[in-house]
N, C-alpha and C positions, 0 to 999 in steps of 0.2 A: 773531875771538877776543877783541880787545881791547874791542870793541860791546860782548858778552857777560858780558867779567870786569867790565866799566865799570857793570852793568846790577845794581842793587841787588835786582829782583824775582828774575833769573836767580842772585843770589848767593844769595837767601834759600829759593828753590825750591830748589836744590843741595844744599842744607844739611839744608831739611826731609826731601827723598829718601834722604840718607847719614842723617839720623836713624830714619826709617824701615826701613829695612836692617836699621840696627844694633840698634834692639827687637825688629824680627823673625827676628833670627837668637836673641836671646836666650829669645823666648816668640813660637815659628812662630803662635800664633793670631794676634797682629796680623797677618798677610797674608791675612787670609782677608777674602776681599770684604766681608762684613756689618761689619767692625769697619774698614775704610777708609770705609765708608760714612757708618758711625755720626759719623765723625771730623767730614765734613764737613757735616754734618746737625744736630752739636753746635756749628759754627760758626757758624751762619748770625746767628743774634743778633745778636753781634759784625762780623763779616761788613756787615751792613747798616747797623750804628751806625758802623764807621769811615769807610764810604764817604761819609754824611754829612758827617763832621768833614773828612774831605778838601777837598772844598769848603772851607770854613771857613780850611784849614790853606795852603792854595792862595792865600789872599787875604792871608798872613800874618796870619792870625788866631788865636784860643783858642778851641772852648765845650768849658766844664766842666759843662755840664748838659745834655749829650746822654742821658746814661742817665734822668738825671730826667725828664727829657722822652718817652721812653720809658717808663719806668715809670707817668708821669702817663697817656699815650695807654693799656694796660694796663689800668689803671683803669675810665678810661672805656668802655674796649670792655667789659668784664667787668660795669662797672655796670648798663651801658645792655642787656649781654643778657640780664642776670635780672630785670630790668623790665620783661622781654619782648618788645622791637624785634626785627624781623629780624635776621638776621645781617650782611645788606647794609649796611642801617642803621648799625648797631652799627659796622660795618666804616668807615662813611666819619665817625662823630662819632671814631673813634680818628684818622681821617687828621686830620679838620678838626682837632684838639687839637694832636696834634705841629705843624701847619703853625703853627697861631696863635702855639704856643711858641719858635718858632723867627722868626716876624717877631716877636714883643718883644723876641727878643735879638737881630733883626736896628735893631728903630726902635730900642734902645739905643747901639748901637754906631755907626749911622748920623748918626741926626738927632743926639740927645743928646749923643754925639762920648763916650760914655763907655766905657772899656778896656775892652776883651772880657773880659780874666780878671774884672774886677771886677763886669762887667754879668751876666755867666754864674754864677761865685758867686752873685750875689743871687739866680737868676731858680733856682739848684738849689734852694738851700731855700724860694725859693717854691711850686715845684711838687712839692718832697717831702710840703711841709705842705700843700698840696692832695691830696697823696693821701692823709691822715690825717682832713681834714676831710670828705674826699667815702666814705670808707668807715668813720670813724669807731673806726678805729685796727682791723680787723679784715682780714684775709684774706676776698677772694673767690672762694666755692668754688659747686661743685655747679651749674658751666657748662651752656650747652644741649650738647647732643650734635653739634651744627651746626656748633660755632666748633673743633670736636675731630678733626671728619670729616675737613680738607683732611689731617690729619697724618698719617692712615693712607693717603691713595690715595699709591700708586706707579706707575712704568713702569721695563722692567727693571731691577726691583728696586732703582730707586733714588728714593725720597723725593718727591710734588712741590715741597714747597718749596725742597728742593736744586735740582731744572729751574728752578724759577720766578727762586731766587736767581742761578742762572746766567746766565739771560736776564737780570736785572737789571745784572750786571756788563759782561755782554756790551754791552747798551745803553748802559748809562752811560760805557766806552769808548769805541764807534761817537763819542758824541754828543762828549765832550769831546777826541776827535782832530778830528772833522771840522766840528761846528757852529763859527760864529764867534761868537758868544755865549758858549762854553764858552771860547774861548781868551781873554776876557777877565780868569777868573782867574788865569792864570799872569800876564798882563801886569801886573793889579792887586799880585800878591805879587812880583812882580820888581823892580818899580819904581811905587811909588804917584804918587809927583808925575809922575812922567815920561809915566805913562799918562795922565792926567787932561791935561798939555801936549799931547798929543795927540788930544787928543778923545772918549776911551773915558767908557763911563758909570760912572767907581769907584763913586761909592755905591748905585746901583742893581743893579751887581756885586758888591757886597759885603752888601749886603740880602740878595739873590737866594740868598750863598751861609749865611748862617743859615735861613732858610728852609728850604732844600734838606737842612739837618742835622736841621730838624723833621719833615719829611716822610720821612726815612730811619728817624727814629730813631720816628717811627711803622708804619710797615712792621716793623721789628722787634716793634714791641712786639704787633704781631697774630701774627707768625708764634709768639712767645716762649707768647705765651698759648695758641696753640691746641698747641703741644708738650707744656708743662705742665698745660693741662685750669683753671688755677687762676692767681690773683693774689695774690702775697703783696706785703707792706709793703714788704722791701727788693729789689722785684724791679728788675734791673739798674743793683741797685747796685754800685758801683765800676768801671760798664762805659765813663763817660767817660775812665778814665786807659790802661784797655788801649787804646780806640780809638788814643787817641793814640799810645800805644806801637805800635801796629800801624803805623799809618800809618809811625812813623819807622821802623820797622824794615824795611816796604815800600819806603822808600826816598821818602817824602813829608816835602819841608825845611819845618821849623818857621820858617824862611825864608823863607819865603814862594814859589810860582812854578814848584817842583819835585816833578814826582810824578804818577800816574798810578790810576786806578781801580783797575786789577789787582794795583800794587803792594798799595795797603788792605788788597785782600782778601788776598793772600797773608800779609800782617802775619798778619792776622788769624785765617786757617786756620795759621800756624806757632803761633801761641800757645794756641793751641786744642788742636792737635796733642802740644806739649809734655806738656799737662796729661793726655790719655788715653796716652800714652807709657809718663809714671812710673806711673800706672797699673799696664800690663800688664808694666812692672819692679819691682812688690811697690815702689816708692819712697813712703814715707808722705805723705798728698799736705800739709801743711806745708812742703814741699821747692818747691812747683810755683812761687811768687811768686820765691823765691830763684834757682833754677834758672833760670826765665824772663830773668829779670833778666840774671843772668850772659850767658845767649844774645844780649839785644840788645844788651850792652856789646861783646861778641864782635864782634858780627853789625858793628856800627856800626865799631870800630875796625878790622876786616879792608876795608872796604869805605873807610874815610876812607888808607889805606895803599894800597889797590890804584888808586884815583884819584891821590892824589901820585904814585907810581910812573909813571902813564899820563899824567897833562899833565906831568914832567918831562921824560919820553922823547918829547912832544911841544912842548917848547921846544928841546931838546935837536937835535931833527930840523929844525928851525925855526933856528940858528945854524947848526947845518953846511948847510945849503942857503943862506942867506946869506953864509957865506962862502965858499963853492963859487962862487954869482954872483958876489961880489964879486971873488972871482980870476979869472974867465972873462973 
């Protein structure tokens, strides 16, 4: 029980379930499978931009240009398919985009030694106004039918990009519990010098995990496109600051060292959730940023109190066993 309450993804899952209840006792349609579905089907975006920044946030780091970087990847997949490239094609110039945007903000912060907020700021307006110059200030519409298709197939009844995103969770899990590679980000954000005394590869860990936020946050940007059919200008804009929010609210320290795949996602699906909630409670959505907000204040203060309470009562356990031995 105390694993449990200690466990910020299990606090934030608890919370999304009693909020879930509670809209569906007010407007029983939200229990209906199609609109649980939709829920997580509308997260996926999100979803696959925070896991990126995880990485990122794991090495004590910032990027503020994960959406841009997503949105640039967008772009190019959208450019390159009404120039008529296969969809394959089209598919892997979106991946090579996000990767490349993601090692410049990795060779900035690396070699350069220059601050992540500050490398990542530059590098969003540089690839906003890439995507202004590469489409010439217009939305791109009237996609092939190709890039539109995966958004329609299902299996029962649910989505395949929801399978597909699941598996990606799934994996990126497996790998950072059990790869040793993967656990060099937590070493890296726990302790920088200490890791590097040791012999761990920090900047080649820390590369790796800008990179990893370009490559996520071009995964999004093909799933994003083929839901909407279309590219517009501000597409996933303001999607680096929820990432972040997700991640802390998942329970990933801006601290570097702490945190977990599944927490992201669960960030991520709660925020998500929020927004089609006020929804289907007539709340004008104006309310959603506010609302949200308040939740992760909540979320974070309940969870920084349910920790003190648990390492006092294990200091606490920790003196009276000491001086139990010492009277013995």
């Amino acid at each position: 029980m105390k694993r449990l309450l200690s466990s910020r993804e299990a606090l934030v899952t608890g919370l999304l379930l009693l909020l879930i209840v509670i809209t569906g006792l007010f407007n029983p349609n939200f229990f209906k499978f199609d609109s649980i579905v939709e829920i997580f089907n509308a997260s996926l975006t999100l979803v696959l931009i925070s896991l990126g920044e995880m990485f990122v946030i794991l090495t004590r780091g910032i990027d503020v240009s994960v959406g841009a970087t997503a949105g640039l990847a967008a772009v190019v997949l959208g450019t390159t398919l009404n120039l008529g490239w296969p969809v394959g094609w089209a598919i892997v110039a979106a991946l090579a985009t996000g990767t490349l945007a993601g090692m410049l903000n990795a060779f900035g912060v690396t070699m350069l030694r220059v601050p992540p907020i500050i490398m990542t700021l530059g590098t969003l307006g540089i690839y906003r106004g890439l995507m202004r110059i590469i489409t010439g200030g217009s939305w791109i519409e009237n996609l092939p039918q190709s890039i539109k298709e995966p958004n329609l197939w299902s299996f029962a009844g649910v989505p395949f990009f929801v399978w597909l995103t699941a598996l990606v969770i799934a994996t990126t899990a497996y790998w950072t519990l059990r790869a040793r590679p993967a656990r060099y980000f937590y070493a890296v954000g726990d302790n920088e010098e200490g890791a590097y005394l040791l012999g761990l590869p920090v900047r080649p860990t820390q590369f790796m995990a800008y990179t990893l936020a370009g490559v996520f946050a071009a995964m999004a940007a093909i799933v994003f496109t083929s839901q909407i059919g279309f590219v517009s200008m501000n597409a996933a804009d303001g999607f680096e600051l929820k990432a972040i929010a997700a991640n802390v609210l998942g329970g990933v320290s801006l601290t570097g060292g702490v945190g977990t795949p599944l927490g992201a996602a669960v960030g991520a699906l709660f925020l998500t959730a929020v927004h089609s909630m006020l929804i289907f409670l007539g709340v004008p959505g104006i309310w959603d940023n506010a609302f949200a907000g308040v939740i992760l204040l909540a979320v974070v203060y309940v969870d920084y109190r349910v920790r003190s309470t648990l390492e006092s009562q294990r200091r606490q356990a920790r003196i009276r066993g000491d001086v139990g031995g010492g009277a013995s």
